[in-house]
C-alpha positions as CSV (number, residue, x, y, z in Angstrom):
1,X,80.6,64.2,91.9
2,X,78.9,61.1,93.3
3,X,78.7,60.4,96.7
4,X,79.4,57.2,98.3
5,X,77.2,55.7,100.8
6,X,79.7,55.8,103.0
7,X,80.3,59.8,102.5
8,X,76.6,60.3,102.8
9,X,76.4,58.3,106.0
10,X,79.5,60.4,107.4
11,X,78.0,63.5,106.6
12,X,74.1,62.6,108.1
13,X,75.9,61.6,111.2
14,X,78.2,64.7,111.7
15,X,74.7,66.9,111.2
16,X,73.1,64.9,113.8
17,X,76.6,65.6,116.0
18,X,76.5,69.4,115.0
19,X,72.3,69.9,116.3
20,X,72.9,67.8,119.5
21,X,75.7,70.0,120.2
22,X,74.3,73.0,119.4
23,X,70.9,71.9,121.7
24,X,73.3,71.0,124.5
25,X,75.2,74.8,124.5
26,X,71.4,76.1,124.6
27,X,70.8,74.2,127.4
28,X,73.6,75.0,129.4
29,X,73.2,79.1,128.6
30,X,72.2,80.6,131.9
31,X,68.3,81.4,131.6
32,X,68.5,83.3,134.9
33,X,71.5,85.0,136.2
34,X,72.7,88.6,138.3
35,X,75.1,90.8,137.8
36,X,76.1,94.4,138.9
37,X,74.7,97.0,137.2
38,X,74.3,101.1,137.9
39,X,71.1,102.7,138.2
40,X,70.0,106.4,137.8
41,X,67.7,107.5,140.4
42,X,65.6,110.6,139.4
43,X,65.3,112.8,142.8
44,X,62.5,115.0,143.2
45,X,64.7,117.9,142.5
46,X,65.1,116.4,139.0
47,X,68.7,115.8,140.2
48,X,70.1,112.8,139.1
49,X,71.8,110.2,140.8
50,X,74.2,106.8,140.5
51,X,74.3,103.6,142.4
52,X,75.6,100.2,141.7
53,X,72.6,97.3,142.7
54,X,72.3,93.6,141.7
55,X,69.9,93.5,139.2
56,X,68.3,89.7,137.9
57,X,67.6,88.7,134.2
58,X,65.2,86.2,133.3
59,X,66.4,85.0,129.4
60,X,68.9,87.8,129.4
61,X,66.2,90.6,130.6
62,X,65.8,92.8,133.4
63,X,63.5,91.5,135.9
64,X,64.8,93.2,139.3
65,X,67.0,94.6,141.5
66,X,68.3,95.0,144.9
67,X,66.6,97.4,147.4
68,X,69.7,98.6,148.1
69,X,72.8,99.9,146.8
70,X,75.6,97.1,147.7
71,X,78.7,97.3,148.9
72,X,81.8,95.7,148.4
73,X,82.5,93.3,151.8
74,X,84.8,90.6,152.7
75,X,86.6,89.4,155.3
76,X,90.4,90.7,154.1
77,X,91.4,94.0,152.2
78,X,91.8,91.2,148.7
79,X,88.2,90.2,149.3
80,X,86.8,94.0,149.2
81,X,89.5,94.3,146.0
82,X,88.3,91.6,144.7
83,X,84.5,92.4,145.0
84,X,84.8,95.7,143.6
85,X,86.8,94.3,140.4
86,X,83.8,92.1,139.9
87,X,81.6,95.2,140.0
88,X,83.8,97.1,137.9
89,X,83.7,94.7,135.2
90,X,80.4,93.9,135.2
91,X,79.0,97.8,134.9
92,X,81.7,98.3,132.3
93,X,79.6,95.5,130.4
94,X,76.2,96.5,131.2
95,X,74.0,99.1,129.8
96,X,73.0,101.9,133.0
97,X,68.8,101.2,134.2
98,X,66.6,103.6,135.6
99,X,65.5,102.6,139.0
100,X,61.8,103.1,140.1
101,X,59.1,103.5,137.9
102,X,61.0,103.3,134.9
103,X,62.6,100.1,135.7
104,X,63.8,98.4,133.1
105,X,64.3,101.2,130.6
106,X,67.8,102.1,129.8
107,X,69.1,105.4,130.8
108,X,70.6,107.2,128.3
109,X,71.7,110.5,129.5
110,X,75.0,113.2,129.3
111,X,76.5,111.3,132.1
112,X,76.8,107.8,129.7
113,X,79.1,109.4,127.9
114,X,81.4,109.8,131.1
115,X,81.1,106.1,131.6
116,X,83.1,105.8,128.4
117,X,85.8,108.2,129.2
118,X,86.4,106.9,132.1
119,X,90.1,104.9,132.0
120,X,91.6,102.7,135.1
């Protein structure tokens, strides 16, 4: 089938419509961002332990965390409710980091498979 000029045109310009878009949605995908995340402390026991910290990613990796555990604050009982179904969903989403020294590795232990079981 021959194209028309006109068909060819359309089609040039809706390519040129599909990369602008497409350069546009990369530039509006966060680059650097926080959510909550758990990390697995190693005591000197060998015990291990859970906490839920803020952690940064620079271009969707690891990059730091908070010194501290957080805790869910506001100024009304909906505020801590709502703070802690933020948390919830976000370590739900988010793989469990060792804190420390092995900072940014993934932990990968028995207790990841109670993450999973777990049902709200």
């Amino acid at each position: 089938m021959i194209k028309t000029l006109r068909q060819h045109a359309f089609e040039k310009l809706a390519e040129k419509k599909i990369k602008k878009l497409k350069r546009e949605k990369e530039m509006k995908k966060p680059k650097s961002y926080w959510n909550y995340c758990i990390m697995a402390y190693e005591n000197p026991n060998g015990v291990i332990s859970f906490a839920v910290h803020e952690v940064s990613y620079e271009n969707d990796v690891p990059t730091g965390y908070s010194e501290n555990p957080v805790a869910a604050l506001g100024n009304s009982i909906k505020d801590v409710i709502k703070d802690l179904q933020m948390m919830l969903k976000d370590v739900q989403n988010k793989p469990v980091l060792w804190a420390n020294e092995k900072f940014p590795a993934e932990y990968t232990g028995k207790a990841i498979k109670d993450k999973f079981r777990i049902k709200l």
